[in-house]
C-alpha positions in Angstrom: 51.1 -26.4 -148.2 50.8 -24.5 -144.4 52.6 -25.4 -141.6 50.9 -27.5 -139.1 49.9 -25.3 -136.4 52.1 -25.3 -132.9 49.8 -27.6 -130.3 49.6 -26.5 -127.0 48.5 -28.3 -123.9 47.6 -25.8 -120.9 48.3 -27.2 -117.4 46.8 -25.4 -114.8 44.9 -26.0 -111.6 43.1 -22.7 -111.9 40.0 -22.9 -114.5 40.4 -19.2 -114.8 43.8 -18.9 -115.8 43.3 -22.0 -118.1 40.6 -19.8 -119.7 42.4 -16.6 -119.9 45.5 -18.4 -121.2 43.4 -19.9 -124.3 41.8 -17.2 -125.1 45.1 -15.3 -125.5 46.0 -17.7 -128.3 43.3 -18.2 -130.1 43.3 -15.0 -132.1 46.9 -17.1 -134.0 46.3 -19.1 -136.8 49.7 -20.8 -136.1 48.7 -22.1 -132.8 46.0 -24.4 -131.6 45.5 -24.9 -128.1 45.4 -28.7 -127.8 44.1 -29.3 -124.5 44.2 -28.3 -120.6 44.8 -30.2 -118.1 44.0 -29.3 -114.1 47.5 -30.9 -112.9 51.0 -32.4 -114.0 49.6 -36.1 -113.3 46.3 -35.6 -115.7 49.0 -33.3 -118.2 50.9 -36.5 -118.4 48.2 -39.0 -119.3 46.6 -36.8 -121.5 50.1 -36.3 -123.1 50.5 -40.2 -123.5 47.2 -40.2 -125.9 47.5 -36.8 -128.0 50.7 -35.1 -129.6 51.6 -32.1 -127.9 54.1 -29.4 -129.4 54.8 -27.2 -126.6 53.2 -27.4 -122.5 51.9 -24.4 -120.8 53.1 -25.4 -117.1 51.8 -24.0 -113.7 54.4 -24.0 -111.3 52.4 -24.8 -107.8 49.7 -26.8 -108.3 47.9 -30.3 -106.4 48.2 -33.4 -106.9 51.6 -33.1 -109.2 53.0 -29.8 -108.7 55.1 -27.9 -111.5 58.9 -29.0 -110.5 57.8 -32.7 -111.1 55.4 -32.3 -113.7 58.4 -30.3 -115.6 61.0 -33.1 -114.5 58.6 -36.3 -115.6 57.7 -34.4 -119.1 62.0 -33.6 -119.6 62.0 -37.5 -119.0 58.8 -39.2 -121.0 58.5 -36.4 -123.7 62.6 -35.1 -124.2 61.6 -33.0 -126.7 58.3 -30.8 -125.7 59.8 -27.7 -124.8 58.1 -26.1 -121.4 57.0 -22.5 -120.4 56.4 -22.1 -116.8 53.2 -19.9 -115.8 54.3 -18.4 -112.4 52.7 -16.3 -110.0 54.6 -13.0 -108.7 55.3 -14.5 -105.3 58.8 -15.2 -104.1 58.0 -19.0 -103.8 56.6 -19.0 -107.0 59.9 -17.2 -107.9 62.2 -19.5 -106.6 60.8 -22.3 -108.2 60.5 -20.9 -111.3 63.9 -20.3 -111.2 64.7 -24.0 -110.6 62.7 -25.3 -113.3 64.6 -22.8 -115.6 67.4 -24.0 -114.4 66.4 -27.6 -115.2 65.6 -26.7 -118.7 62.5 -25.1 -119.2 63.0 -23.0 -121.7 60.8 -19.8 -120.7 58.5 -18.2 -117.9 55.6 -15.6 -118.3 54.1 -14.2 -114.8 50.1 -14.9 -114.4 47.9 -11.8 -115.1 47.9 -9.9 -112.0 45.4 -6.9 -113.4 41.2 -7.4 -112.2 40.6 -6.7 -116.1 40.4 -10.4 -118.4 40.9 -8.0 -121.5 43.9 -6.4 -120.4 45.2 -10.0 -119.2 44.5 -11.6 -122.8 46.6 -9.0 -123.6 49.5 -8.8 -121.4 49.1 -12.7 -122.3 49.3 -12.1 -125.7 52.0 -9.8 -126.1 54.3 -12.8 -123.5 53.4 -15.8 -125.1 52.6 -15.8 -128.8 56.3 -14.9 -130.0 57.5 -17.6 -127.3 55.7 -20.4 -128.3 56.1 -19.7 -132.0 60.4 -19.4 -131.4 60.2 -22.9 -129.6 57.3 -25.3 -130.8 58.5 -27.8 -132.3 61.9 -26.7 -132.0 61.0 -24.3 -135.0 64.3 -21.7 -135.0 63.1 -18.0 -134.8 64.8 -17.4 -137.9 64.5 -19.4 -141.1 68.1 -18.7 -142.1 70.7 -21.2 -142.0 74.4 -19.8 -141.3 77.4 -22.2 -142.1 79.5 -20.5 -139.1 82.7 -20.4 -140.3 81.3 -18.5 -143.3 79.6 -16.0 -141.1 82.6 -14.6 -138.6 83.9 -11.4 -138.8 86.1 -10.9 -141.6 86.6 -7.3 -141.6 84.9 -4.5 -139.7 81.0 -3.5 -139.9 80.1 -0.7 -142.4 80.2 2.3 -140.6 77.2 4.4 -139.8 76.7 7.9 -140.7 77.8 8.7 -136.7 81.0 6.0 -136.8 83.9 5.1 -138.6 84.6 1.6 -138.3 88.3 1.9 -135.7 90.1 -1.6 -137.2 89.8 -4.0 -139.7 89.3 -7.8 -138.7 92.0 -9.4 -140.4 94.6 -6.4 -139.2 93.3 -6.5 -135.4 95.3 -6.7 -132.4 94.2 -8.7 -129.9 94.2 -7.0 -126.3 93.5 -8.9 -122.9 89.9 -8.7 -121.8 89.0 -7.0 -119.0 85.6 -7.4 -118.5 83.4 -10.5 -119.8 79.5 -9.4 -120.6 76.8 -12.0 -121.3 73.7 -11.6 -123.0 70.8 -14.2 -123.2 66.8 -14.7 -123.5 65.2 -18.0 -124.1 66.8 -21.2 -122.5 69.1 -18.9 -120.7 69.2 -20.3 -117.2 70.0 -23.8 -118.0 72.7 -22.0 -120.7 73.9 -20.3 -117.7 73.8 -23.2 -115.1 76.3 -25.0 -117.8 78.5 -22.5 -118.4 79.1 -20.9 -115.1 80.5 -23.8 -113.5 82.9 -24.1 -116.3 84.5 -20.7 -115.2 87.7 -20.3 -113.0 86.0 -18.7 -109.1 89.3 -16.6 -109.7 88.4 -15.8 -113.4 90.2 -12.4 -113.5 87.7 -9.5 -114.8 84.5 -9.0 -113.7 81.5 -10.7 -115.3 77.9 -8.9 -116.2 75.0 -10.8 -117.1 71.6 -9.7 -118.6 69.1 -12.5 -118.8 65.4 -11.5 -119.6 63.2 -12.1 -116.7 60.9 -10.1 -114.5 61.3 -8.3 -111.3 61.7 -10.7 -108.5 63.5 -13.5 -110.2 66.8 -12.4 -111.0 68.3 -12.2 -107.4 67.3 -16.0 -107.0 68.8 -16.2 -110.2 72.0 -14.7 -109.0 72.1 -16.7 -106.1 72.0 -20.0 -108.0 74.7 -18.9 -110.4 76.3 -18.4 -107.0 76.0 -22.1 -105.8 77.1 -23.6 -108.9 79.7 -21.8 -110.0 81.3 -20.8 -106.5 81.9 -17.6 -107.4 80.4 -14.7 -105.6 77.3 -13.4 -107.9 75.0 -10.8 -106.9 71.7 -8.7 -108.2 73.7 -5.7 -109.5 72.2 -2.7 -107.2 73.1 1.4 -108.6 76.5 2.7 -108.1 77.9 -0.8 -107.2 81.6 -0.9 -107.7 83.2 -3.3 -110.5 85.1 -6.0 -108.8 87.2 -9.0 -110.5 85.8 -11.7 -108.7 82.5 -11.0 -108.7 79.4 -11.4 -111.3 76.6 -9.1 -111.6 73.3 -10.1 -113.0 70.6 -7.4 -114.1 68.0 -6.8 -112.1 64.8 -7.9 -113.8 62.8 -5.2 -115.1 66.1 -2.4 -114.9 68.2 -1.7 -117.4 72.2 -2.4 -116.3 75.0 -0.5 -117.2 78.5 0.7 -117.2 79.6 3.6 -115.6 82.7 5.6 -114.2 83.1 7.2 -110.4 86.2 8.4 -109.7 88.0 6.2 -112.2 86.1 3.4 -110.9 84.1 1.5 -113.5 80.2 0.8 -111.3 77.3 -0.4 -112.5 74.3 1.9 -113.5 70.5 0.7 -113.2 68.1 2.7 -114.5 64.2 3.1 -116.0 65.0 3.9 -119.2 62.4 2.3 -121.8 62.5 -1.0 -122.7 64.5 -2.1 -125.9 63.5 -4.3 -128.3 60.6 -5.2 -125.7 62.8 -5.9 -123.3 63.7 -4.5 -119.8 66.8 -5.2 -119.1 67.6 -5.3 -122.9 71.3 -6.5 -123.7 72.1 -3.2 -125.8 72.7 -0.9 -122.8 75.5 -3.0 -121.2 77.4 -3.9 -124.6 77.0 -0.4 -125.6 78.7 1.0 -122.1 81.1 -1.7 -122.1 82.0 -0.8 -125.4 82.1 2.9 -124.6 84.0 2.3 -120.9 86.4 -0.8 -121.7 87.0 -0.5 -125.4 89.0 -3.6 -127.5 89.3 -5.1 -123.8 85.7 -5.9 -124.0 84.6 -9.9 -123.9 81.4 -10.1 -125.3 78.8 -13.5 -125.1 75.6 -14.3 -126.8 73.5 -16.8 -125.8 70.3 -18.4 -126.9 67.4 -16.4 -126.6 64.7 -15.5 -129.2 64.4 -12.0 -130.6 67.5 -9.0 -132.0 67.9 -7.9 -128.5 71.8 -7.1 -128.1 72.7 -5.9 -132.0 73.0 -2.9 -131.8 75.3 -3.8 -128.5 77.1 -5.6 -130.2 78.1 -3.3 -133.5 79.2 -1.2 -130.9 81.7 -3.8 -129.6 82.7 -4.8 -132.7 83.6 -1.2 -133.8 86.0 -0.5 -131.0 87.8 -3.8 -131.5 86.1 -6.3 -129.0 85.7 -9.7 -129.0 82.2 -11.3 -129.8 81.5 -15.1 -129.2 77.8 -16.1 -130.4 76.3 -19.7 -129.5 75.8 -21.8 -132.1 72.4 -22.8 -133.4 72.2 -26.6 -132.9 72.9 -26.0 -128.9 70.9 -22.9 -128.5 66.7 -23.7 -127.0 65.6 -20.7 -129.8 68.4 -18.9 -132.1 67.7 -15.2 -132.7 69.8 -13.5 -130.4 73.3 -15.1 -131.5 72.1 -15.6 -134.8 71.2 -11.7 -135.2 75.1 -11.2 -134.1 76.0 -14.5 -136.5 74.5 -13.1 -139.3 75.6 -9.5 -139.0 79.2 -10.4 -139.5 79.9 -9.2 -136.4 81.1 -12.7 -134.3 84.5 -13.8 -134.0 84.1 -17.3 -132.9 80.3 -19.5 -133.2 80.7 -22.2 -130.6 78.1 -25.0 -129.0 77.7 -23.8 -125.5 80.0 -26.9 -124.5 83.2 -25.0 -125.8 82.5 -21.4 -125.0 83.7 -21.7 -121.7 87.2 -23.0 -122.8 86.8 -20.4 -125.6 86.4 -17.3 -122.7 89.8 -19.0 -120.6 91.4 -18.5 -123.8 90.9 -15.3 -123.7 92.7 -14.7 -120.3 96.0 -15.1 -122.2 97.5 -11.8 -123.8 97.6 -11.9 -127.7 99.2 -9.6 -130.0 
């Protein structure tokens, strides 16, 4: 017997983008757009009468815009998951942000391009894989890991380029030095808990990529800023390492890590996207690996996708530590559960104890 397809409802006060947005899913058998709706107020009566997997949510609209639509949904319908539809202007930006933040659990920008074919596309390519990892809280992987099963045990098989450096169960553990989080899907609100939880005098320095476009990740930075109280910036080329302070990828950049005159700096570049994504979470586990070695930290948060793997067999093969979210608190599990499933995390923890987990850390350990 199929699956029931994912229902989507599409809330939009533009009848063009409603249109452009339904005809980008209706090429995928396992979605059916549901219904529209031309503000949050009409989204939530229609809502009341017809079952609704995931909502398509403009963020400025009239009547209702998309903050309270987004907070009223979280409240009447707890578990509808949320994409917010946002225009590429800095106060369509900020909000976006918020409502991230508040636990919607993605964003893709409106079509900017004159062309509706290239839109349904750029549409397309955004949203299928998106709604499919979240509707109906189905996981992105069909796998189930017991976790303790699934930690590292012993190191990864070496590739044809590598020899593995350790073994698991003979490693020494050495202090971090850096802490490097990587995250997709439900990141912001991920973030937004576990930032807060960390020390403002937490000693290493502390990079983070979350997938999102250009323009939202210094507002990004600036709200992990405000709640965790410890100085967080857009990471900018050449910008020197410093322990109090936490770097965020600049959307649509790749971050890295780099060495000036014996100073570890971050490097942003153009290089092409990985695994779809740019920033991708390879390029900073793969430099951190490759700059701070077994003092390496290493997080993975929820997000959807493999983005961060191979990152993250480089970690594990010079002797860092890898902490993966657990599935039952993670919006989509692909990203930790790719890690999970690899053999390549040391500890699988709900987001509620991977802070604790990382101050644990702080101590030396032989």
């Amino acid at each position: 017997m199929s699956p029931q397809p994912i229902r989507v409802l599409i809330v939009d006060d533009s009848a063009v983008i409603r249109g452009l947005i339904s005809k980008s899913l209706e090429q995928e058998p396992e979605i059916i757009v549901a219904g529209t709706a031309m503000n949050g107020e009409r989204a939530l009566s229609w809502m009341r009468a017809n079952p609704v997997d995931v909502v398509i949510l403009d963020v400025e609209m009239p009547v209702m815009d998309g903050l309270t639509a987004l907070q009223r949904i979280q409240s009447d319908f707890p578990d509808v998951p949320v994409i917010m539809a946002s225009g590429l202007t800095s106060q369509g930006a900020k909000t976006t942000v918020k409502a991230l933040s508040l636990g919607a659990v993605g964003c893709v920008a409106k079509p900017q391009t004159a062309s509706a074919a290239e839109s349904i596309r750029v549409l397309s390519r955004e949203l299928v894989m998106m709604i499919k990892a979240v509707g109906g809280k189905r996981s992105s992987t069909t796998q189930t890991v017991t976790p303790s099963a699934a930690l590292r045990t012993e190191a990864p098989a070496a590739s044809p380029a590598s020899t593995p450096l350790f073994k698991r169960n003979i490693k020494f553990y050495k202090q971090p030095e850096v802490l490097v989080i990587g995250t997709s899907t439900g990141g912001p609100k991920a973030l937004a808990e576990l930032m807060p939880q960390i020390p403002v005098d937490f000693p290493m320095p502390i990079l983070i990529v979350q997938h999102m476009p250009p323009g939202f990740t210094e507002i990004l930075a600036s709200h992990i800023q405000k709640d965790s109280g410890r100085i967080t910036v857009e990471a900018k080329h050449d910008q020197p390492l410093e322990s109090n302070k936490t770097y965020v990828a600049p959307g649509g950049s790749h971050m890295l890590i780099g060495e000036r005159n014996g100073q570890k700096v971050t490097l942003i570049n153009q290089a092409p996207p990985e695994h779809f994504c740019r920033p991708s979470v390879n390029p900073l586990f793969r430099t951190a690996a490759e700059h701070y070695g077994s003092a390496t930290l290493a997080v993975m948060l929820t997000g959807m996708g493999e983005d961060g793997i191979e990152g993250s067999h480089e970690v594990a093969r010079v002797g860092g530590t890898i902490i993966a979210q657990d599935e039952a608190s993670s919006v989509v599990w692909g990203m930790p559960a790719a890690v999970v499933m690899a053999g390549l995390a040391d500890k699988v923890l709900p987001l509620s104890e991977i802070a604790a987990e990382i101050k644990s850390h702080c101590l030396v350990r032989a």
